[in-house]
C-alpha positions as CSV (number, residue, x, y, z in Angstrom):
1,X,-23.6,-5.2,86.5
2,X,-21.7,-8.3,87.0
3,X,-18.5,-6.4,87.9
4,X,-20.5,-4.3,90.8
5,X,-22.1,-7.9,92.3
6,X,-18.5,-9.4,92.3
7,X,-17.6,-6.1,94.2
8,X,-21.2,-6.2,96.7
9,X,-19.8,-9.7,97.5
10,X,-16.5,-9.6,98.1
11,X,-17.3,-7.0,101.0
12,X,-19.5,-9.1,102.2
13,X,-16.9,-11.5,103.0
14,X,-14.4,-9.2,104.5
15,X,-16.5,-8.5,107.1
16,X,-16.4,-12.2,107.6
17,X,-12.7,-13.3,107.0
18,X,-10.7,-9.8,106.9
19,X,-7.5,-11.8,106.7
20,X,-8.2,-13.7,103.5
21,X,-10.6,-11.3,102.3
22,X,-7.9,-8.8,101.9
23,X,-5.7,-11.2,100.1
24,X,-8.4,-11.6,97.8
25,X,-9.2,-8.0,97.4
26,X,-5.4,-7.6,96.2
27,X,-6.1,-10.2,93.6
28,X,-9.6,-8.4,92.4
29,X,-7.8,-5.5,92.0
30,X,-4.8,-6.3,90.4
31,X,-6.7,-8.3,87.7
32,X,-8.7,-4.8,87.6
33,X,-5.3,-2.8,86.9
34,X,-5.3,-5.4,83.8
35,X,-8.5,-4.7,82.1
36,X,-7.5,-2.2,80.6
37,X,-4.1,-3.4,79.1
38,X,-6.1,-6.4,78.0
39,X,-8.5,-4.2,76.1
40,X,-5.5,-1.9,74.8
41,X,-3.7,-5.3,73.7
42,X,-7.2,-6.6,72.2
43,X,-7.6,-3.0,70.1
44,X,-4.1,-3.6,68.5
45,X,-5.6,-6.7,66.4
46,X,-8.6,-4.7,65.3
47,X,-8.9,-4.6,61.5
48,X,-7.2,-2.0,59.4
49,X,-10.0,-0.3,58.7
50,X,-10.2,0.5,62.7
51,X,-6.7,1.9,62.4
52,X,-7.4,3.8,59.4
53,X,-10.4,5.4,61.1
54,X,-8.4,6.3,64.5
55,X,-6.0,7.8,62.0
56,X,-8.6,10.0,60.7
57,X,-9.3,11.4,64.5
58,X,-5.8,12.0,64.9
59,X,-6.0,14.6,61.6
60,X,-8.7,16.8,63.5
61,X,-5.8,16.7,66.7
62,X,-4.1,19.8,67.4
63,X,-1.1,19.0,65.3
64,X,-3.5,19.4,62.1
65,X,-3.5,22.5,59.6
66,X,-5.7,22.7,56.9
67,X,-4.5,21.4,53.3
68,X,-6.0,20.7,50.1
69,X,-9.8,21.3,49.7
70,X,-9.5,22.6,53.8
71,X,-8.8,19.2,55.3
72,X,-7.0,18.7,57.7
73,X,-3.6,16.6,57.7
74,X,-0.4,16.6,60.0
75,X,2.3,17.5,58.4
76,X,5.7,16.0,58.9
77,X,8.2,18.0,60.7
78,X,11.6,16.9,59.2
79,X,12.8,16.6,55.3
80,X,13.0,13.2,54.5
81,X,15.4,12.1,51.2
82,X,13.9,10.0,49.0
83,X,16.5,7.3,50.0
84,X,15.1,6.9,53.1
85,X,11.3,7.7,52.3
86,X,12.5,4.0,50.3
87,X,13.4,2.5,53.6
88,X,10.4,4.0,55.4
89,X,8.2,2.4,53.0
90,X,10.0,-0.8,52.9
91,X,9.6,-0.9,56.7
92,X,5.8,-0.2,56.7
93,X,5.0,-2.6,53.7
94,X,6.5,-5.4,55.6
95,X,5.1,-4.6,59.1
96,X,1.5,-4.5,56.9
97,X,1.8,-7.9,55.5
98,X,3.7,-6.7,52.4
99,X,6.5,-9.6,51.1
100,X,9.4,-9.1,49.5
101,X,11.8,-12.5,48.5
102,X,14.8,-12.5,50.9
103,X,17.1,-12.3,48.1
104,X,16.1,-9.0,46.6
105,X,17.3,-5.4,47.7
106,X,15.7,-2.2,46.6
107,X,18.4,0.3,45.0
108,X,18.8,3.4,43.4
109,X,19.0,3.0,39.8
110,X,21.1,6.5,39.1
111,X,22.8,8.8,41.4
112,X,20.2,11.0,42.2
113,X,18.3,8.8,43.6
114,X,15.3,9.8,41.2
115,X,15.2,6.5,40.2
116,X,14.9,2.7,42.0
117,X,14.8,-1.0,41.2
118,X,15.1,-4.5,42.7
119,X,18.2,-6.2,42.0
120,X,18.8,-10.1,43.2
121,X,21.2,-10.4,46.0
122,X,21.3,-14.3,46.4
123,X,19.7,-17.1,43.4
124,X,16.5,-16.7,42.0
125,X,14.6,-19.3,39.8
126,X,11.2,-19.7,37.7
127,X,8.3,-19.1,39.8
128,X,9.6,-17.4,43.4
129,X,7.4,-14.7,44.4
130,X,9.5,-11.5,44.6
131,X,7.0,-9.1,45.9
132,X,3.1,-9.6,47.5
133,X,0.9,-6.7,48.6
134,X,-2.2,-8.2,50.4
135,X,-5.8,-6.0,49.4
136,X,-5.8,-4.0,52.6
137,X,-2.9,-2.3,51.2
138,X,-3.8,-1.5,48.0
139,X,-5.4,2.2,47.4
140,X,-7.7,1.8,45.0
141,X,-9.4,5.2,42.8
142,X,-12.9,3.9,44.5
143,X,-11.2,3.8,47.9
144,X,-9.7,7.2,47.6
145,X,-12.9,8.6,46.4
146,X,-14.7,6.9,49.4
147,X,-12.2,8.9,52.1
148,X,-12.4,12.5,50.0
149,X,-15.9,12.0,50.3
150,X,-16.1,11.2,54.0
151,X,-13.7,13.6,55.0
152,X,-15.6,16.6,53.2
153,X,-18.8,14.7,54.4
154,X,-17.8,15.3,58.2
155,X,-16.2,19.4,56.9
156,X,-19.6,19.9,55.9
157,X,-21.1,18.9,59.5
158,X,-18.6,21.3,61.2
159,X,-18.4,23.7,59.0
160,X,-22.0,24.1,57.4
161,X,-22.3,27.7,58.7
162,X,-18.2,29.0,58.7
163,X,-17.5,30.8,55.7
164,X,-14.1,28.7,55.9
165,X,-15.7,26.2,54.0
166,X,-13.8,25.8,51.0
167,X,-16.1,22.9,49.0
168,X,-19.3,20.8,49.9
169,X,-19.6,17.5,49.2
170,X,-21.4,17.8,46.7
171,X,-19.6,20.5,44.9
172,X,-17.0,18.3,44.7
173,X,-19.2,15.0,43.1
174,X,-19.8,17.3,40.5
175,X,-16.6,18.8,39.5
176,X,-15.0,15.0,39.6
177,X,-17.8,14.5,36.8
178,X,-19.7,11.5,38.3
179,X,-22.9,13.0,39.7
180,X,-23.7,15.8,37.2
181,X,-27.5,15.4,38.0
182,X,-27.9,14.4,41.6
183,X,-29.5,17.1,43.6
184,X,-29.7,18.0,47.1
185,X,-31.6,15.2,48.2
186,X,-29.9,12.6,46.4
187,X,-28.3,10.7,48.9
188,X,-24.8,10.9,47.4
189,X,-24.0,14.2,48.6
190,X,-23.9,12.5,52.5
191,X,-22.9,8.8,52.6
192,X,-19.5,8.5,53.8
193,X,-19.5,5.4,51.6
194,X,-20.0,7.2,48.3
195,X,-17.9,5.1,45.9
196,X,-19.9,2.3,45.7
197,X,-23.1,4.6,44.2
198,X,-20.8,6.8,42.3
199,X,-18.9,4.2,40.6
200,X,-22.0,3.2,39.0
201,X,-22.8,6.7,37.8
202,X,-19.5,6.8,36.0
203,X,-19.7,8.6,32.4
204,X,-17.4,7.9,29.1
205,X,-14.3,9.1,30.2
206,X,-14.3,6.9,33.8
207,X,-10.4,5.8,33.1
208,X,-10.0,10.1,33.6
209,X,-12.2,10.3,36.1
210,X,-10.4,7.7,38.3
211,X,-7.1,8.7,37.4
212,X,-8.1,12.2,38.7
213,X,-9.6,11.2,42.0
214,X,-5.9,9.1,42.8
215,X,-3.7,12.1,42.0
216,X,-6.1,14.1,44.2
217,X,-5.9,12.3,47.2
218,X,-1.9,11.3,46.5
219,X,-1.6,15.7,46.3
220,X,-4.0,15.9,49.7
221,X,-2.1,13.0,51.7
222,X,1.7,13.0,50.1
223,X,2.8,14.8,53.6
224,X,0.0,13.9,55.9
225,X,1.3,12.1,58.4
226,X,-1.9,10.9,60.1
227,X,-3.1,8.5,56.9
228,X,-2.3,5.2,56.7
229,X,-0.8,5.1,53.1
230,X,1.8,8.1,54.1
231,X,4.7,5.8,54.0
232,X,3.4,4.8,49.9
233,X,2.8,8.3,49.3
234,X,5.8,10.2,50.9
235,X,7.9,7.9,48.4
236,X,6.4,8.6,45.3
237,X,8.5,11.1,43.2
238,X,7.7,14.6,42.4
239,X,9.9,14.8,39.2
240,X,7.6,14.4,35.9
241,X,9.1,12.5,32.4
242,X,5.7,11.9,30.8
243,X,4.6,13.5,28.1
244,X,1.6,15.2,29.7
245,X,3.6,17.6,31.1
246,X,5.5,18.7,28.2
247,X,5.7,21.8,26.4
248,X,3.7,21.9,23.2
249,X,6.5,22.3,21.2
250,X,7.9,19.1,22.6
251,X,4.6,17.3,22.4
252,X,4.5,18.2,18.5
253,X,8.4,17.5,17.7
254,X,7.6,14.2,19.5
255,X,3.8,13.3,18.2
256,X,1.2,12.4,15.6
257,X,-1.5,15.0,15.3
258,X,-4.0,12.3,16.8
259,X,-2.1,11.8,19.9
260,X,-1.2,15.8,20.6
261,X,-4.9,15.9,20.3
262,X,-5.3,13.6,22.7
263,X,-2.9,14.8,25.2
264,X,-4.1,18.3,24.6
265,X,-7.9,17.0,25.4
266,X,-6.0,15.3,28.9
267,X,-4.7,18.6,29.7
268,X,-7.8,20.6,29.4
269,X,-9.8,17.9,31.0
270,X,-7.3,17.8,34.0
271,X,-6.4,21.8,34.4
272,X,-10.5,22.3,34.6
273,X,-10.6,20.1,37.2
274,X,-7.7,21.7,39.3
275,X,-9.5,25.5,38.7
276,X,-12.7,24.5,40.0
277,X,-11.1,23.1,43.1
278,X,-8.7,26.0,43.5
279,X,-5.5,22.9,43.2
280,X,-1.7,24.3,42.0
281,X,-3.1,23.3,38.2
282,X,0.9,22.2,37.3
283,X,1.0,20.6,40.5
284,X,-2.1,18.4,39.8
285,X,-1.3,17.8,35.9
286,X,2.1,16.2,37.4
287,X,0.5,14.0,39.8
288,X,-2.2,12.6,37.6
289,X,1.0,12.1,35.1
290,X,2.5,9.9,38.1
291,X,-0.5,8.0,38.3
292,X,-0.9,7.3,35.0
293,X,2.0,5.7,34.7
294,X,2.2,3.7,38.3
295,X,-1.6,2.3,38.4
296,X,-2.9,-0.8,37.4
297,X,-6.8,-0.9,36.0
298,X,-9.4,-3.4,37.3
299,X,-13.0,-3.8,38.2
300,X,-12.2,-2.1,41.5
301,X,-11.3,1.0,39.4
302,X,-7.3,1.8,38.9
303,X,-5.3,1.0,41.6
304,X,-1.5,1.5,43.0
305,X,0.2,-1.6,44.5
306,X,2.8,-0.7,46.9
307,X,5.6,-1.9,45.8
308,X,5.4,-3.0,42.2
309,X,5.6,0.6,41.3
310,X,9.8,-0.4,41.7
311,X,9.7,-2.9,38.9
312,X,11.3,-1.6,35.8
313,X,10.0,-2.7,32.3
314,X,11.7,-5.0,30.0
315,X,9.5,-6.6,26.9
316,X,11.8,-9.7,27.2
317,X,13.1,-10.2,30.1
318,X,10.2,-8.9,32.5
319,X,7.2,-10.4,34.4
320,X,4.2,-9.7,35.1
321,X,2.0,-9.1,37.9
322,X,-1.0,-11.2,38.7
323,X,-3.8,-9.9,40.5
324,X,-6.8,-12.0,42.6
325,X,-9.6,-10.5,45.2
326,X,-6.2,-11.1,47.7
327,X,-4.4,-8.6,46.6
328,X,-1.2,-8.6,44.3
329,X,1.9,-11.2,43.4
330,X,4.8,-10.6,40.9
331,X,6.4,-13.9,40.5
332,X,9.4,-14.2,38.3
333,X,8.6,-16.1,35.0
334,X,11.8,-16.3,33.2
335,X,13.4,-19.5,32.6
336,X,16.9,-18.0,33.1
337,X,17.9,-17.9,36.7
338,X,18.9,-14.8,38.4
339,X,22.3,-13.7,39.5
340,X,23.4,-11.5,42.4
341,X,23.8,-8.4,40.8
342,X,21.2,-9.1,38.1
343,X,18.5,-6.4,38.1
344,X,14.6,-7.7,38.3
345,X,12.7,-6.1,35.4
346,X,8.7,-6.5,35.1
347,X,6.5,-6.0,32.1
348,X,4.1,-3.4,31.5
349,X,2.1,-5.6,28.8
350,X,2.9,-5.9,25.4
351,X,3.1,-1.9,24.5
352,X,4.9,-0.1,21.6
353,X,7.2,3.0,22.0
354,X,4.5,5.0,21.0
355,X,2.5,4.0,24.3
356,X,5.3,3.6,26.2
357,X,6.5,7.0,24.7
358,X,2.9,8.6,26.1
359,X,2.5,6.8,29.2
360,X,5.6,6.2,31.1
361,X,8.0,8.9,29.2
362,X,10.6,6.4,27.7
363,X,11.2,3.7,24.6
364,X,13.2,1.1,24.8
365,X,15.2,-0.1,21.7
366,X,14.4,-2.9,19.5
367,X,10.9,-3.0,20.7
368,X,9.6,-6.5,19.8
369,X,6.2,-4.9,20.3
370,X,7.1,-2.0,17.5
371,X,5.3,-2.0,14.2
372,X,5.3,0.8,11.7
373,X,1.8,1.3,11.7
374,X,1.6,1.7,15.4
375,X,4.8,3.8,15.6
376,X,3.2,5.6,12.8
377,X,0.0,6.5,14.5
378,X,1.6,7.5,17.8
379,X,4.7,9.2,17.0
380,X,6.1,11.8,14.0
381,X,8.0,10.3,11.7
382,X,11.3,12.0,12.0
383,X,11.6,11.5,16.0
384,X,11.1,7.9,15.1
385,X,14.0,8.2,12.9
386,X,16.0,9.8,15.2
387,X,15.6,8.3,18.1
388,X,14.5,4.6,17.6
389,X,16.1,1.8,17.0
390,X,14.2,-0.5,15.3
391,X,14.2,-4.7,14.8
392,X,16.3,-5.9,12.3
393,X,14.7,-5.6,8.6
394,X,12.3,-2.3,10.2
395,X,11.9,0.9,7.7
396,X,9.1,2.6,9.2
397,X,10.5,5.6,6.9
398,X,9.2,3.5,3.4
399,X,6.0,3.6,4.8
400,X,3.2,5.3,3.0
């Protein structure tokens, strides 16, 4: 309204003073030309969550196929090594508000690239902070659930009557095993903004639960180009050293009868969920695998932090990450300054081979964390012999 009265008036004055008028008119409509470059300019400091959502329209563009559970991504068009999937990621985590220390470089740890770590290029001493992700970029299990949901959620809008559909919204609540009761009417089954009422319907085995909703949105998003965490995802490697994917044979050469149990009862859980939604069932076991070892828990549900999933462990020498409603920081605690050349190690907490062993797929040697009646309960007795080294004065083999 104010826009046409400026307009009413300024004719009104031509007719009155054509000469300056028309100089005036150039001026009206030049700042008009503007407007929209302002409001272009203005919609570039719009929150994350804005761009998230315009990413989201950009899936349902003519560029999109249909991919896990029949939504739509956009695929990239080019093979990307995982070298420089690393420097994409690098690239996006700073241009997000991701920090790394200027004296730290990201490397490959072995020469397939498989494999990478930060090693200090310049000094280092007590206290720097080597890596901060802010909150927005941290994809949390409740977050991930909240964008299945919604994305289903708008499926089951425009495809209620195609018999393309391949799961409702509900289906899916159910087979993740947090709304086993809710019916129709519940209210779950069509707010976009599930997580919130669904983390508080959470059963027993939550930790699974969550664990299973990351690895299903890492397996729907790892090549969609369209979401806003592609860059973290792409990265991620598809290779699997934990012991959830073993064999059996290698899970009972390797195990106590408790913890093949347990990894037998992961499987099952896992490869139930991956049948009901029709997943690759190996496929999904791996990823859930990768998850397990590269989350962090909280009261937010698990979470990956773009990149802390580079720091290496080391019982001694490593740090540990600190986490606050801001997002995450891993400052270096070690009173021992670093060296150019020295590699940056963090610490996974103060974990035994037999949980390292389970979790992550490795040990490390002369665990101070190692006892033989934690050894004992994790691991069979003659891989311990074989392929531990224990702290001085150790004989786990004595042990009744």
């Amino acid at each position: 309204m104010k826009l046409s009265g400026a307009l009413q008036s300024t004719r009104v004055w031509l007719s009155q003073a054509p000469h300056a008028g028309a100089s005036c008119l150039l001026l009206l409509l030049s700042g008009l030309v503007w407007i929209p470059v302002l409001l272009f300019v203005a919609s570039l400091s719009s929150s994350r969550g804005s761009v998230v959502q315009a990413q989201r329209e950009v899936v349902l563009s003519s560029r999109s196929v249909s991919g896990i559970l029949g939504i739509p991504i956009v695929p990239t068009t080019r093979a990307v090594s995982r070298a420089e999937a690393v420097g994409e990621f690098q690239e996006w985590f700073l241009a997000n508000g991701g920090r790394m220390h200027p004296n730290i470089s990201l490397v490959a740890m072995d020469a397939d690239n498989a494999n990478f770590g930060y090693v200090a290029t310049g000094s280092i001493t007590k206290g720097d902070a080597l890596v901060e992700a802010p909150e927005h970029l941290v994809l949390s299990s409740r977050g991930a659930l909240a964008e299945i949901v919604a994305d289903l959620h708008r499926l089951d809008r425009a495809e209620r009557n195609s018999a393309a559909r391949k799961i409702s919204v509900r289906q899916f609540v159910r087979v993740m095993g947090y709304d086993e009761d809710a019916d129709e009417d519940s209210g779950l089954t069509t707010n976009a903004d599930a997580a919130e009422s669904l983390d508080k319907l959470r059963k027993k085995k939550a930790d699974r639960n969550e664990k299973a909703v990351l690895a299903l949105f890492v397996m729907i998003h790892r090549a969609n180009t369209a979401r806003f965490w592609y860059p973290e995802l792409a990265m991620l490697p598809r290779e699997c050293t934990m012991a959830l994917c073993w064999d059996a044979d290698r899970v009972a050469a390797t195990f106590s009868t408790l913890i093949r149990n347990r990894l037998r009862d992961d499987q099952k859980y896992y490869l139930r969920i991956a049948q009901a939604l029709a997943l690759d069932s190996r496929e999904f076991v791996r990823t859930v695998a990768l998850i397990k070892s590269r989350s962090w828990g909280g009261q937010r549900g698990i979470r990956m932090v773009p990149g802390l999933e580079f720091v290496n462990h080391d019982p001694v020498r490593g740090s540990q990450a600190t986490f606050s409603s801001g997002g995450a920081r891993f400052l270096y605690e070690q009173a021992q300054a670093l060296r150019p050349g020295d590699q940056i190690y963090g610490s996974y907490g103060e974990k035994h081979n037999g949980l390292l062993l389970m979790q992550f797929g490795f040990v490390v040697q002369r665990n101070p964390y190692d006892t033989c009646a934690s050894l004992l309960k994790y691991l069979n007795p003659s891989f311990i012999a074989a392929n531990i080294q224990l702290a001085e004065g150790m004989d786990c083999s004595r042990v009744d």
